[in-house]
N, C-alpha and C positions, 0 to 999 in steps of 0.2 A: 779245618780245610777251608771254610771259610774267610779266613783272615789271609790264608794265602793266596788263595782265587781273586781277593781284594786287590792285594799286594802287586800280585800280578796284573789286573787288570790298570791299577794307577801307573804301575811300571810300562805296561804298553802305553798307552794313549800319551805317558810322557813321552818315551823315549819316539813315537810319533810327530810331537808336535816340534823335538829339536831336527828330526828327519827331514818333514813339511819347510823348515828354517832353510836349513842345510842345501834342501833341493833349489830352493827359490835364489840363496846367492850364488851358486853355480850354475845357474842356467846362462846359458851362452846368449849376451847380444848381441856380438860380431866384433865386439871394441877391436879383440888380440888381430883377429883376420883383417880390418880396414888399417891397423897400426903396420901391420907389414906391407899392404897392399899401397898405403898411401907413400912407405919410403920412397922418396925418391921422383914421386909421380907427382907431375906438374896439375895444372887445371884443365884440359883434356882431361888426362887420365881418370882425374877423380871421375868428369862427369862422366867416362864412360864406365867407372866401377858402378858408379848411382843406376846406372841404366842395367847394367847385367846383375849385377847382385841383387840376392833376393831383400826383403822388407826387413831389415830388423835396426833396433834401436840405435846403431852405430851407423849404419848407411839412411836415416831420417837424418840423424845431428850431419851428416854428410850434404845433404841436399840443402838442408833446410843455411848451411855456412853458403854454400854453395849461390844462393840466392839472394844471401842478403844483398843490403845496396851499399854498405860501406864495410871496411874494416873492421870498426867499431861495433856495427851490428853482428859481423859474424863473434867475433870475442866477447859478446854480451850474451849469442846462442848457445856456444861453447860453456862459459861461465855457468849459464841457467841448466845444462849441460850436466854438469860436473855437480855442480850440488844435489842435483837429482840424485845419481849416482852416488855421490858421497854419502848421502842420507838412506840410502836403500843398504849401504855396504857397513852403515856406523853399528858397532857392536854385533857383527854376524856370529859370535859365538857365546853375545850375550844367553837369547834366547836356550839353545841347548844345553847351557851350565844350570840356568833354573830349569830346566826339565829335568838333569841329573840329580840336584839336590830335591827337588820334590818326588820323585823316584824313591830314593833314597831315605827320604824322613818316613813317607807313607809304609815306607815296606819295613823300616823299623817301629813304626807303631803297630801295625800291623804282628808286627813278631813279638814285641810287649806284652801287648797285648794278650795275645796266644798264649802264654807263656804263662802270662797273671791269669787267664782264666783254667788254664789247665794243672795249676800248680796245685796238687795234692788229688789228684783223678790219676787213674789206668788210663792207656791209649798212647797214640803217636803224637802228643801235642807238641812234643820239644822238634820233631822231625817236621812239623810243620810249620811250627816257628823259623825253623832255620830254611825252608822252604819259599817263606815267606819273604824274610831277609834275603836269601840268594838273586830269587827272582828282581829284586828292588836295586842288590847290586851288581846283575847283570845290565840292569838297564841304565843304571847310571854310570858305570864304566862306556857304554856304548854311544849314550850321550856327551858325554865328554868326550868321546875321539870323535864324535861329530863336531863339536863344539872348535877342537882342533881344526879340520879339517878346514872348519869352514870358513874361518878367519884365516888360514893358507890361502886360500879360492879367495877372499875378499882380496888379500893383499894384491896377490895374482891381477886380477880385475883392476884394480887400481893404479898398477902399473901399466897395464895396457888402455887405459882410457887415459892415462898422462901424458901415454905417446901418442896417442889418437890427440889428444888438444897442442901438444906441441906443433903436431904433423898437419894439423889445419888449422894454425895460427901460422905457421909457417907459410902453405898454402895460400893464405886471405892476404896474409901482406904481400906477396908476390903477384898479386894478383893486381892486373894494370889498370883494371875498369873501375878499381875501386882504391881511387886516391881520396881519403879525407883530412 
């Protein structure tokens, strides 16, 4: 029973920290909502988005274009912008595939284990072995469709902060106070 209490407990905290992953690339910074907000909307518009929309990471890279003093500066905002983002989104489904395979190895030691030490005793140790195991690969099947999940949401995001750079490069050079 112990080996499976193990098993399982590796299994949670794993299939946790691809969750913890998972939640963190899906969290909404406004990219997708300032991409459709910005089609079409000249320099007024933005700044009155800046002004009503609330704080989030997509209307800061808003403001912050917004202000620069040349073209150049707003496309170097953008630029520093985008790497941020690229580097928060690189490998979002790394993390969750090693929570499944450490899932996964633990709950088959775990069930070896069980298995070697029960082997020539009375008792339920083969039902806990496979207990053991079960729990290990429930958690890494669940992990792995996080794993999926979340590199969908990355790609997602990444298309919508492309048009977010498009749509305020477009913006910045249009922009008449800021010939360089």
């Amino acid at each position: 029973m112990l080996y499976a209490l193990a098993a399982w407990l590796l299994a949670a905290v794993s299939w946790g920290v691809g969750a913890a992953r998972y939640r963190r690339v899906s969290s909404d910074d406004g990219a997708a909502a300032l991409a459709a907000a910005l089609r079409g909307a000249g320099g007024r518009a933005a700044r009155a988005l800046v002004e009503r929309e609330p704080r989030t990471r997509a209307t800061a890279l808003l403001r912050e274009v917004l202000d620069a003093k040349s073209h150049a500066h707003a496309v170097a905002a953008i630029n520093e912008h985008l790497a941020d983002v690229a580097w928060e989104l690189e490998g979002a489904g790394v993390l969750p595939r090693a929570a499944a395979r450490v899932a996964l190895a633990g709950a088959t030691g775990a069930a070896v284990a069980r298995i070697a030490t029960g082997l020539g005793t009375d008792g339920p140790w083969l039902g806990w072995a496979a207990a053991a195991f079960g729990g290990g690969l429930v958690a890494a099947m669940g992990s792995l469709g996080l794993a999926r999940r979340a590199e969908r949401v990355a790609r997602e995001r990444r298309d919508a902060w492309n048009r977010v750079a498009s749509a305020l490069g477009r913006l910045g050079a249009e922009s008449p106070e800021r010939a360089s």
